[in-house]
C-alpha positions as CSV (number, residue, x, y, z in Angstrom):
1,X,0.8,9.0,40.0
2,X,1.2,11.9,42.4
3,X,2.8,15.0,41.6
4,X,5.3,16.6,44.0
5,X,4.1,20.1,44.9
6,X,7.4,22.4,46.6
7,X,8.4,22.3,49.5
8,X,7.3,18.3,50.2
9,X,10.9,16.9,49.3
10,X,14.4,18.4,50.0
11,X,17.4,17.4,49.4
12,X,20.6,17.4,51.4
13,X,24.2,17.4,49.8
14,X,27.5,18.0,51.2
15,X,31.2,18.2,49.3
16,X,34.7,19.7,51.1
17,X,36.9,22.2,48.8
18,X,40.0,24.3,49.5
19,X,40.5,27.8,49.3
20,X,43.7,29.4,49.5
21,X,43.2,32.1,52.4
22,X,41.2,29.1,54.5
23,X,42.1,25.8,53.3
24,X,39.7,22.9,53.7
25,X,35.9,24.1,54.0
26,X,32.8,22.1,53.5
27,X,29.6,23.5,51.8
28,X,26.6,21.8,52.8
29,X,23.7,22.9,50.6
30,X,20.2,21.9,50.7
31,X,17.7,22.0,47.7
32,X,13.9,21.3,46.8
33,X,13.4,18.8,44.3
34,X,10.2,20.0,43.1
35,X,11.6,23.6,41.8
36,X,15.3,22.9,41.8
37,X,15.7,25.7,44.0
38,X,18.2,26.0,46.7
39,X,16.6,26.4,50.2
40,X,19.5,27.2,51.8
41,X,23.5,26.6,51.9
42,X,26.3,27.6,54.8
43,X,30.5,27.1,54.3
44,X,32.1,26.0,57.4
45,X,35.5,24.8,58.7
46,X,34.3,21.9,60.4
47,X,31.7,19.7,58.8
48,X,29.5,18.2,61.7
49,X,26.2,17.7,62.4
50,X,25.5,21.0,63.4
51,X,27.1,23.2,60.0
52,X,24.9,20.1,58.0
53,X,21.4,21.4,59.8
54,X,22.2,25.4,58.9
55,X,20.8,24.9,55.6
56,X,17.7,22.8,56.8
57,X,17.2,25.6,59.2
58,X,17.6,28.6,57.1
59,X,14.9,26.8,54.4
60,X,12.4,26.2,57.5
61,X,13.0,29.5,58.6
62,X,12.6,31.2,55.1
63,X,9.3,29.1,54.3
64,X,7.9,29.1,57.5
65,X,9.0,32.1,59.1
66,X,10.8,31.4,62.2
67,X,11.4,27.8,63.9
68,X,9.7,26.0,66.7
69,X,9.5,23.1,69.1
């Protein structure tokens, strides 16, 4: 049996919570499974596609440095 090393397997979570100056806002958070740690999370109005990839992107960029084609 192999064991996972960080940064080979993140997970992706999402949940929707209301706040009384903004109502409804979804956290999307993402988190390596290895270390527990969290990679990276954003808070937005809307919960698309797009607010779901801030936290991939923000791990990416934080491991890696900056993000490419």
């Amino acid at each position: 049996m192999r064991l996972m090393r960080a940064n080979e397997l993140w997970g992706t979570d999402a949940t929707r919570f209301y706040t009384k100056d903004d109502g409804w806002v979804w956290f999307f958070g993402a988190i390596d499974h290895c270390v527990t740690d969290v990679v990276g999370w954003h808070v937005a109005k809307k919960g698309d596609r797009w607010a779901a990839l801030k936290p991939i992107r923000q791990g990416c960029t934080h491991i890696h440095g900056r993000l490419r084609a």
